[in-house]
C-alpha positions, 0 to 999 in steps of 0.5 A: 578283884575283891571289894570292901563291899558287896559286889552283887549287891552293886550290880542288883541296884544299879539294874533296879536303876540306881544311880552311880551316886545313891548306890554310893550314899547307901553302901556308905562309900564313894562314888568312883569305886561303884564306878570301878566295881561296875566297869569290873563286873563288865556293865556297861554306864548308861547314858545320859538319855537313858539316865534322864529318863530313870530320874524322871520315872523317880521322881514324882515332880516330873510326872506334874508335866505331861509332855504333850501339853508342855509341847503345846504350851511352849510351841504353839502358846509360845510361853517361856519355860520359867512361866510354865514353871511358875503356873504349874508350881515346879522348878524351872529346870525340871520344865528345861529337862523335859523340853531338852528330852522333847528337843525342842529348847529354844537357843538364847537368841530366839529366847531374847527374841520372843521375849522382845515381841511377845505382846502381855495378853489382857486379863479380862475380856469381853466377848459378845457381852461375856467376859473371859479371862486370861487362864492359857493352862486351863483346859477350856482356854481357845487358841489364844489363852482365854476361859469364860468367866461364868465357867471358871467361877462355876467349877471354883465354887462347885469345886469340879470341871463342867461336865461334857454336855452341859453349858453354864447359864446366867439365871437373871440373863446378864451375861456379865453377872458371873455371880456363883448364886446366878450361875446354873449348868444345865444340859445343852438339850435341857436349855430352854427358857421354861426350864431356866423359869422353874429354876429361878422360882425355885431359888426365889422360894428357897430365898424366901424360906430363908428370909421368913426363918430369919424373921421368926428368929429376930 
């Protein structure tokens, strides 16, 4: 049978992993003829896992949504998918598209349940005199969703993640002074009182430079 359109060129798309309707938009013709052409041409229709699986290599918002993290998030959080989408900065439906590829989406009754039951965590904490807060996505949060503050204002103004083996120290010993200035990482081996000693001497002497230049400025 012949076609108003390039027939191979329908069979190398659709085998790049095209589908039926973005190979009508760039031929410019409808969708049910690249139906017709492939079924002519004897190639069979992928299905709708393997369809899902195509778009979600495509397209760029998916790979935001490790599926290993979402499992996480949404089985042992047990956080709905419209929040998950809402911190992660996605839609909704890119969130149930990948719970639907998992299996594990819940039915409207345990949804309705969950919703009914599920305690809002506090915001803030405090811990042994430390504050935490409420940050379930975050990579440090314990089991049940919470991230000292101390470590989370030191990654905000340093702009990166605490690195493996280092603790945050509060310089001035107030363990609720989450100041970024009161704030220092040092190596666990390297967290001794002389050292935290040097370090406040340091940012004392530092302060005083800045104190006496603005003095022989007035």
């Amino acid at each position: 049978m012949k076609f108003k359109f390039n027939a191979e060129l329908v069979k190398q798309l659709y085998l790049e992993g095209y589908s039926h309707n973005e190979i009508a938009s760039k031929i410019g013709v409808n969708q049910g003829s690249i139906c017709r052409c492939l079924r002519i041409l004897g190639i069979k229709a992928r299905s709708d896992s393997e369809a899902l699986k195509l778009a979600w290599q495509k397209d760029s918002r998916y790979k935001k949504l490790d599926l290993e993290k979402l499992r996480f998030l949404y089985l042992k959080r047990r956080i709905p998918a419209a929040e998950i989408a809402q911190e992660l900065n996605i839609s909704t439906s890119t969130v149930n598209r990948r719970l639907k590829q998992l299996g594990i989406r819940r039915n409207r009754t345990e949804a309705q349940k969950l919703k009914r039951f599920k305690r809002q965590p506090k915001e803030r904490i405090v811990f042994l005199r430390y504050i935490k807060v409420y940050k379930p996505y975050h990579y440090r949060a314990d089991k049940k969703g919470y991230v000292f503050e101390h470590i989370l204002n030191w990654e905000n103004f340093n702009a990166m993640s605490l690195p493996e083996g280092y603790i945050v120290h509060h310089l001035n010993g107030v363990k609720d002074d989450n100041r970024p200035k009161n704030l220092l990482a040092l190596l666990k081996k390297g967290h001794s009182p002389s050292l935290t000693v040097k370090e406040v001497q340091k940012r004392l002497r530092e302060l005083e430079a800045i104190f006496a230049q603005r003095k022989m400025v007035l």
